[in-house]
Residue, then its C-alpha position, 0 to 999 in steps of 0.5 A: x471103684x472110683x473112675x480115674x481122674x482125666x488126663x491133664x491136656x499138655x501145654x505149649x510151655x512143656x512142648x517149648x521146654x522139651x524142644x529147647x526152643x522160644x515159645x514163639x517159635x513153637x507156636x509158629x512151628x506147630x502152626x505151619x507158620x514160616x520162618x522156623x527152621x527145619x530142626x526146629x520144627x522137627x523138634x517141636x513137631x516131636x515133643x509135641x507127639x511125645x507129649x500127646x499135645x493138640x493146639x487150641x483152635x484159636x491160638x492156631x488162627x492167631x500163630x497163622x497171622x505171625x509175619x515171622x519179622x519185627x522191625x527196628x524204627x529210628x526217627x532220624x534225617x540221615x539214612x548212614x544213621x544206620x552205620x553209626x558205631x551206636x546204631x551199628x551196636x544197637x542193630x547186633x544187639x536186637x539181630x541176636x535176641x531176634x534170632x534165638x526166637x526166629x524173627x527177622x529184623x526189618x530195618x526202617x528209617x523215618x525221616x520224611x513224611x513219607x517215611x513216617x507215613x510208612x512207618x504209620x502204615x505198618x504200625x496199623x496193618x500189623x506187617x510186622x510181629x512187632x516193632x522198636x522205636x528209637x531216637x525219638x524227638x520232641x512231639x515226634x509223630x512216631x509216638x502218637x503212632x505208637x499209641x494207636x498200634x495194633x501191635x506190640x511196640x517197644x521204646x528203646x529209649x524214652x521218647x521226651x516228654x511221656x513215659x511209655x508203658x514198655x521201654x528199655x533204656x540206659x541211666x542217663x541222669x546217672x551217667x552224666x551226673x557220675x562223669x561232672x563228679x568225676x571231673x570236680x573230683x579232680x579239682x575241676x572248678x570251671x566244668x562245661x557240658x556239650x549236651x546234644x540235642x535237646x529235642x531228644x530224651x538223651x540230651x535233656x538227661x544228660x545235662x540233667x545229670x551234669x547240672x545236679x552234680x554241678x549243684x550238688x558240688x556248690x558250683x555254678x552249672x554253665x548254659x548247655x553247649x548243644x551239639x548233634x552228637x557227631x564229631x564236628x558238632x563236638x569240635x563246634x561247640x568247644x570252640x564256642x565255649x573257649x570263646x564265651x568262657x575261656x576259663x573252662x577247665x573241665x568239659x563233659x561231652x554227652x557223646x563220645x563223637x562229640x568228645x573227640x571233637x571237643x579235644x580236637x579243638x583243644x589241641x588246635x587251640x593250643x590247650x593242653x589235655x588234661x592239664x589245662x582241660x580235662x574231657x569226659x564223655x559218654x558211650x565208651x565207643x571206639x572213638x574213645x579208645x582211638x582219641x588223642x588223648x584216649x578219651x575217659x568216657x561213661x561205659x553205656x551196654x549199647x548191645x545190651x540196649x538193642x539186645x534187651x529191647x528186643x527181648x522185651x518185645x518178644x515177651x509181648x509178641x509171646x503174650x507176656x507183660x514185661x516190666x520197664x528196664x534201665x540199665x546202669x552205666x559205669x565211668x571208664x578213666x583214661x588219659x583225657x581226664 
Protein backbone atom coordinates (compact mmCIF):
# COMPACT_ATOMS: atom_id res chain seq x y z
CA UNK A 1 0.00 0.00 0.00
CA UNK A 2 1.17 3.38 -1.04
CA UNK A 3 2.22 5.96 2.17
CA UNK A 4 -0.09 8.78 2.03
CA UNK A 5 1.67 12.01 0.65
CA UNK A 6 2.62 14.55 3.55
CA UNK A 7 0.56 17.14 4.53
CA UNK A 8 0.99 20.71 2.94
CA UNK A 9 2.50 23.04 5.77
CA UNK A 10 -0.51 26.16 6.03
CA UNK A 11 0.74 29.56 4.81
CA UNK A 12 0.52 33.35 6.62
CA UNK A 13 -1.50 34.21 3.34
CA UNK A 14 -4.23 31.48 4.26
CA UNK A 15 -4.28 32.44 8.04
CA UNK A 16 -4.50 36.34 6.71
CA UNK A 17 -7.13 35.31 4.37
CA UNK A 18 -9.38 33.41 6.79
CA UNK A 19 -8.90 36.30 9.80
CA UNK A 20 -9.93 38.96 7.42
CA UNK A 21 -7.07 40.90 8.22
CA UNK A 22 -3.62 42.59 6.26
CA UNK A 23 -0.63 40.11 6.33
CA UNK A 24 1.25 42.42 8.32
CA UNK A 25 -0.93 42.47 10.86
CA UNK A 26 -0.74 38.57 10.98
CA UNK A 27 2.77 38.28 11.22
CA UNK A 28 2.99 40.69 14.25
CA UNK A 29 -0.13 38.92 15.70
CA UNK A 30 1.21 35.59 15.62
CA UNK A 31 4.69 37.18 16.81
CA UNK A 32 3.60 38.95 19.88
CA UNK A 33 4.33 42.13 18.38
CA UNK A 34 2.56 45.11 19.56
CA UNK A 35 0.29 47.29 18.08
CA UNK A 36 -2.33 44.73 17.05
CA UNK A 37 -5.61 45.12 18.35
CA UNK A 38 -7.32 42.37 20.49
CA UNK A 39 -9.96 41.30 17.96
CA UNK A 40 -7.21 40.91 15.56
CA UNK A 41 -5.15 39.03 17.30
CA UNK A 42 -7.89 36.83 18.38
CA UNK A 43 -8.79 36.28 14.96
CA UNK A 44 -5.50 35.60 13.90
CA UNK A 45 -4.69 33.48 16.83
CA UNK A 46 -7.93 31.40 15.81
CA UNK A 47 -7.23 30.80 12.09
CA UNK A 48 -4.13 29.85 12.86
CA UNK A 49 -5.20 26.93 14.95
CA UNK A 50 -7.70 26.14 12.69
CA UNK A 51 -5.33 25.86 9.96
CA UNK A 52 -2.78 23.91 12.21
CA UNK A 53 -0.48 26.65 11.08
CA UNK A 54 3.39 27.00 13.00
CA UNK A 55 5.30 30.22 12.18
CA UNK A 56 8.81 29.80 10.77
CA UNK A 57 11.42 30.52 12.91
CA UNK A 58 13.27 33.34 11.22
CA UNK A 59 10.21 35.35 9.83
CA UNK A 60 9.32 35.28 13.77
CA UNK A 61 12.63 36.98 14.72
CA UNK A 62 12.12 39.29 12.11
CA UNK A 63 8.09 40.13 12.72
CA UNK A 64 9.84 40.68 16.52
CA UNK A 65 11.55 43.70 15.02
CA UNK A 66 8.48 45.46 13.61
CA UNK A 67 8.25 48.98 15.50
CA UNK A 68 4.49 48.79 14.57
CA UNK A 69 5.02 52.92 13.06
CA UNK A 70 5.78 54.21 9.72
CA UNK A 71 6.66 57.82 9.21
CA UNK A 72 5.43 60.57 7.07
CA UNK A 73 8.91 62.89 6.29
CA UNK A 74 8.18 66.41 4.50
CA UNK A 75 11.15 68.68 3.68
CA UNK A 76 9.86 71.78 4.14
CA UNK A 77 10.67 75.45 6.48
CA UNK A 78 7.54 75.79 8.19
CA UNK A 79 6.43 73.56 10.90
CA UNK A 80 2.17 74.84 9.84
CA UNK A 81 2.95 72.82 6.61
CA UNK A 82 1.30 70.42 8.24
CA UNK A 83 -2.12 72.54 8.47
CA UNK A 84 -1.95 73.21 4.89
CA UNK A 85 -5.46 72.01 3.17
CA UNK A 86 -2.65 69.60 0.64
CA UNK A 87 -0.84 68.12 3.45
CA UNK A 88 -4.08 68.07 5.69
CA UNK A 89 -5.50 65.96 2.52
CA UNK A 90 -2.21 63.80 2.05
CA UNK A 91 -1.86 62.92 6.16
CA UNK A 92 -6.15 61.48 5.77
CA UNK A 93 -5.13 59.80 2.99
CA UNK A 94 -2.05 57.67 4.61
CA UNK A 95 -3.67 57.48 8.48
CA UNK A 96 -6.52 55.46 6.85
CA UNK A 97 -4.24 52.75 4.56
CA UNK A 98 -2.03 53.16 7.57
CA UNK A 99 -4.80 52.00 9.90
CA UNK A 100 -6.21 48.89 7.72
CA UNK A 101 -2.54 47.38 8.44
CA UNK A 102 -2.44 48.52 11.94
CA UNK A 103 0.77 51.12 11.64
CA UNK A 104 0.59 54.25 13.25
CA UNK A 105 1.60 57.38 11.43
CA UNK A 106 4.74 59.33 12.68
CA UNK A 107 4.64 62.83 11.49
CA UNK A 108 8.31 64.43 10.75
CA UNK A 109 9.16 67.57 9.64
CA UNK A 110 12.91 68.54 8.07
CA UNK A 111 13.40 71.61 8.09
CA UNK A 112 16.69 72.22 9.71
CA UNK A 113 19.81 70.58 10.04
CA UNK A 114 19.01 69.20 12.76
CA UNK A 115 15.90 67.88 11.80
CA UNK A 116 17.36 66.34 8.92
CA UNK A 117 19.97 64.73 10.96
CA UNK A 118 16.98 63.31 12.81
CA UNK A 119 15.46 62.16 10.18
CA UNK A 120 18.99 60.46 8.79
CA UNK A 121 19.22 59.10 12.29
CA UNK A 122 15.99 57.21 11.76
CA UNK A 123 16.35 56.05 8.24
CA UNK A 124 19.57 54.36 9.62
CA UNK A 125 18.32 52.84 12.88
CA UNK A 126 15.23 51.35 11.51
CA UNK A 127 12.98 53.35 14.34
CA UNK A 128 10.37 53.20 12.03
CA UNK A 129 8.62 50.06 9.60
CA UNK A 130 9.02 52.50 6.94
CA UNK A 131 8.91 55.88 5.83
CA UNK A 132 7.39 58.47 3.33
CA UNK A 133 9.19 61.32 1.97
CA UNK A 134 7.75 64.38 0.25
CA UNK A 135 8.21 68.05 -0.99
CA UNK A 136 11.70 67.23 -1.68
CA UNK A 137 13.68 70.04 -3.49
CA UNK A 138 16.79 70.25 -5.68
CA UNK A 139 20.10 68.08 -4.19
CA UNK A 140 17.60 67.66 -0.94
CA UNK A 141 20.02 65.58 1.40
CA UNK A 142 16.73 63.36 2.26
CA UNK A 143 17.35 61.89 -0.94
CA UNK A 144 20.66 60.85 -0.57
CA UNK A 145 19.32 59.44 2.89
CA UNK A 146 16.97 57.59 1.26
CA UNK A 147 19.45 55.64 -0.92
CA UNK A 148 21.20 54.44 1.93
CA UNK A 149 18.04 53.46 4.24
CA UNK A 150 18.00 50.10 5.81
CA UNK A 151 14.33 50.45 5.20
CA UNK A 152 11.43 50.52 2.97
CA UNK A 153 11.11 54.28 1.75
CA UNK A 154 8.28 55.62 -0.60
CA UNK A 155 8.38 58.92 -2.55
CA UNK A 156 5.08 60.56 -2.58
CA UNK A 157 5.96 62.59 -5.11
CA UNK A 158 9.16 62.46 -7.42
CA UNK A 159 12.01 64.12 -5.97
CA UNK A 160 14.00 66.42 -8.84
CA UNK A 161 16.23 65.28 -10.84
CA UNK A 162 16.28 61.41 -10.11
CA UNK A 163 13.81 58.66 -10.31
CA UNK A 164 13.23 56.50 -7.38
CA UNK A 165 12.51 53.03 -7.46
CA UNK A 166 9.39 53.18 -5.84
CA UNK A 167 7.08 56.31 -5.71
CA UNK A 168 3.47 57.40 -6.16
CA UNK A 169 2.87 60.74 -7.62
CA UNK A 170 0.20 62.59 -9.81
CA UNK A 171 0.14 63.71 -13.95
CA UNK A 172 1.68 67.09 -13.34
CA UNK A 173 2.79 67.46 -17.00
CA UNK A 174 -0.74 66.35 -17.91
CA UNK A 175 -2.33 68.63 -15.71
CA UNK A 176 -0.89 71.55 -16.61
CA UNK A 177 -0.77 70.93 -20.13
CA UNK A 178 -4.58 69.98 -20.25
CA UNK A 179 -5.43 73.68 -18.21
CA UNK A 180 -3.11 76.14 -20.86
CA UNK A 181 -5.59 74.25 -23.64
CA UNK A 182 -8.36 74.73 -21.59
CA UNK A 183 -7.52 78.69 -21.51
CA UNK A 184 -6.38 78.84 -25.49
CA UNK A 185 -9.49 76.69 -26.01
CA UNK A 186 -11.28 79.93 -24.95
CA UNK A 187 -9.73 82.08 -27.28
CA UNK A 188 -6.78 83.06 -24.97
CA UNK A 189 -3.70 84.36 -26.78
CA UNK A 190 -1.51 86.15 -24.52
CA UNK A 191 -1.43 82.88 -21.45
CA UNK A 192 0.72 83.17 -18.31
CA UNK A 193 1.85 80.88 -15.94
CA UNK A 194 2.80 81.30 -11.92
CA UNK A 195 4.71 77.98 -11.71
CA UNK A 196 5.88 77.57 -8.07
CA UNK A 197 9.09 76.71 -6.97
CA UNK A 198 11.21 75.66 -9.39
CA UNK A 199 13.72 73.71 -7.08
CA UNK A 200 10.56 71.25 -6.67
CA UNK A 201 9.45 68.47 -9.15
CA UNK A 202 5.87 69.95 -8.99
CA UNK A 203 7.11 73.38 -10.11
CA UNK A 204 9.32 72.21 -12.82
CA UNK A 205 6.21 69.76 -14.43
CA UNK A 206 4.04 71.98 -14.12
CA UNK A 207 5.48 74.85 -16.32
CA UNK A 208 6.78 71.84 -18.26
CA UNK A 209 3.21 71.11 -19.08
CA UNK A 210 2.16 74.95 -19.66
CA UNK A 211 5.03 75.22 -22.07
CA UNK A 212 4.04 72.13 -24.41
CA UNK A 213 0.59 73.47 -24.88
CA UNK A 214 1.72 76.96 -25.40
CA UNK A 215 4.03 75.28 -28.43
CA UNK A 216 1.81 72.91 -29.45
CA UNK A 217 -0.86 75.57 -29.83
CA UNK A 218 1.89 77.94 -32.01
CA UNK A 219 1.81 80.40 -29.27
CA UNK A 220 4.75 82.06 -27.55
CA UNK A 221 5.23 80.64 -23.76
CA UNK A 222 5.79 83.67 -21.46
CA UNK A 223 9.02 83.14 -18.83
CA UNK A 224 7.95 81.41 -15.67
CA UNK A 225 6.41 83.69 -13.10
CA UNK A 226 7.71 81.72 -9.72
CA UNK A 227 5.70 81.78 -6.55
CA UNK A 228 5.86 79.39 -3.32
CA UNK A 229 2.35 78.14 -3.74
CA UNK A 230 0.77 80.20 -0.94
CA UNK A 231 -1.69 82.98 -1.63
CA UNK A 232 0.63 85.99 -1.56
CA UNK A 233 3.13 84.61 -3.55
CA UNK A 234 -0.09 84.14 -6.08
CA UNK A 235 -1.12 87.77 -5.75
CA UNK A 236 2.86 88.93 -5.87
CA UNK A 237 3.65 87.18 -8.81
CA UNK A 238 0.15 88.38 -11.08
CA UNK A 239 1.05 91.80 -9.95
CA UNK A 240 4.55 91.24 -11.43
CA UNK A 241 2.96 89.99 -14.56
CA UNK A 242 0.41 92.73 -15.14
CA UNK A 243 3.51 95.14 -14.96
CA UNK A 244 5.92 93.17 -17.16
CA UNK A 245 3.04 91.98 -19.64
CA UNK A 246 0.07 94.13 -19.31
CA UNK A 247 -1.57 92.32 -22.29
CA UNK A 248 -2.17 89.04 -20.60
CA UNK A 249 -5.23 87.42 -20.87
CA UNK A 250 -4.96 84.10 -19.61
CA UNK A 251 -3.00 82.71 -16.34
CA UNK A 252 -2.28 79.35 -15.20
CA UNK A 253 -1.46 79.14 -11.75
CA UNK A 254 0.52 75.85 -10.54
CA UNK A 255 -1.51 75.94 -7.12
CA UNK A 256 -4.72 76.86 -6.24
CA UNK A 257 -3.49 79.08 -3.31
CA UNK A 258 -1.43 80.74 -5.45
CA UNK A 259 -4.87 81.20 -8.13
CA UNK A 260 -6.65 82.82 -5.52
CA UNK A 261 -4.11 85.11 -4.98
CA UNK A 262 -3.79 85.79 -8.77
CA UNK A 263 -7.38 86.86 -8.88
CA UNK A 264 -7.02 88.80 -5.74
CA UNK A 265 -4.65 91.06 -7.57
CA UNK A 266 -6.85 91.11 -10.86
CA UNK A 267 -9.95 92.69 -8.97
CA UNK A 268 -7.57 95.18 -7.35
CA UNK A 269 -6.55 96.03 -10.29
CA UNK A 270 -9.57 96.70 -11.63
CA UNK A 271 -9.55 93.62 -14.22
CA UNK A 272 -12.32 91.85 -14.94
CA UNK A 273 -12.50 87.75 -14.36
CA UNK A 274 -12.87 85.98 -16.80
CA UNK A 275 -13.39 88.81 -19.44
CA UNK A 276 -10.30 90.65 -19.30
CA UNK A 277 -8.46 87.64 -17.65
CA UNK A 278 -9.45 83.98 -17.49
CA UNK A 279 -7.40 81.93 -14.22
CA UNK A 280 -6.95 78.42 -13.88
CA UNK A 281 -5.46 76.55 -11.24
CA UNK A 282 -4.39 73.23 -9.73
CA UNK A 283 -5.59 70.91 -6.88
CA UNK A 284 -9.08 71.66 -6.69
CA UNK A 285 -8.83 72.80 -3.03
CA UNK A 286 -11.26 74.43 -0.96
CA UNK A 287 -9.87 77.68 -1.73
CA UNK A 288 -11.32 77.20 -5.34
CA UNK A 289 -14.62 76.54 -4.27
CA UNK A 290 -14.59 79.77 -1.92
CA UNK A 291 -12.99 82.20 -4.56
CA UNK A 292 -14.20 85.31 -6.03
CA UNK A 293 -15.00 84.16 -8.77
CA UNK A 294 -14.68 80.22 -8.17
CA UNK A 295 -11.65 79.59 -9.18
CA UNK A 296 -11.81 76.77 -12.51
CA UNK A 297 -9.16 74.48 -11.26
CA UNK A 298 -7.11 71.08 -12.34
CA UNK A 299 -8.76 68.21 -9.76
CA UNK A 300 -5.65 66.35 -8.35
CA UNK A 301 -6.81 63.00 -5.81
CA UNK A 302 -4.68 64.31 -2.99
CA UNK A 303 -6.17 61.72 -0.39
CA UNK A 304 -5.54 59.49 -2.86
CA UNK A 305 -1.70 60.58 -3.16
CA UNK A 306 -1.47 60.02 0.84
CA UNK A 307 -3.70 56.94 0.67
CA UNK A 308 -1.94 55.15 -2.19
CA UNK A 309 1.89 55.94 -0.85
CA UNK A 310 1.18 54.40 2.02
CA UNK A 311 -0.09 51.47 0.62
CA UNK A 312 2.72 51.38 -1.40
CA UNK A 313 4.97 50.89 1.58
CA UNK A 314 2.94 48.72 3.07
CA UNK A 315 3.65 46.40 0.20
CA UNK A 316 7.31 46.70 0.64
CA UNK A 317 6.85 46.56 4.57
CA UNK A 318 4.90 43.17 3.60
CA UNK A 319 7.72 41.82 1.32
CA UNK A 320 6.23 42.71 -1.69
CA UNK A 321 7.96 44.72 -5.18
CA UNK A 322 5.17 47.08 -6.01
CA UNK A 323 5.39 48.99 -9.18
CA UNK A 324 5.45 52.95 -9.47
CA UNK A 325 2.09 54.80 -9.60
CA UNK A 326 0.68 58.06 -11.36
CA UNK A 327 -2.49 58.99 -10.95
CA UNK A 328 -4.36 61.11 -13.51
CA UNK A 329 -5.95 64.51 -12.78
CA UNK A 330 -9.07 66.07 -14.64
CA UNK A 331 -9.98 69.77 -15.45
CA UNK A 332 -12.86 71.13 -13.18
CA UNK A 333 -14.74 74.56 -14.80
CA UNK A 334 -16.02 77.23 -12.91
CA UNK A 335 -16.74 80.97 -13.16
CA UNK A 336 -12.80 82.09 -13.54
CA UNK A 337 -12.30 80.81 -16.92
Amino acid sequence: MAKDAPRRQPTLDEVTELAGVSRSVASRALNNAPHVSRAKREAVERAARQLGYVPNPAARALATRQTGAAALVVSGEDPSIFADPFFAQVIVGASAALEEADLHLMLCLAASDRGRRRVGDLLRSKGADGVMLMALRVDDPLTRMAEEAVMPVVFGGRPVGSTPRWYVDVDNVGGAREATEYLVSRGRTRVAAICGRLDTEAGRARYRGYRDAMLAAGLEPLPPQEGDFTEPSGAAAMAALLTNHPDVDGVFAANDNMGAGALRTLREAGRLIPADVAVVGFDDLAVARIADPPLTTVHQPIAALGRETARMLVALINGQDPTPLILPTRLVTRLSA
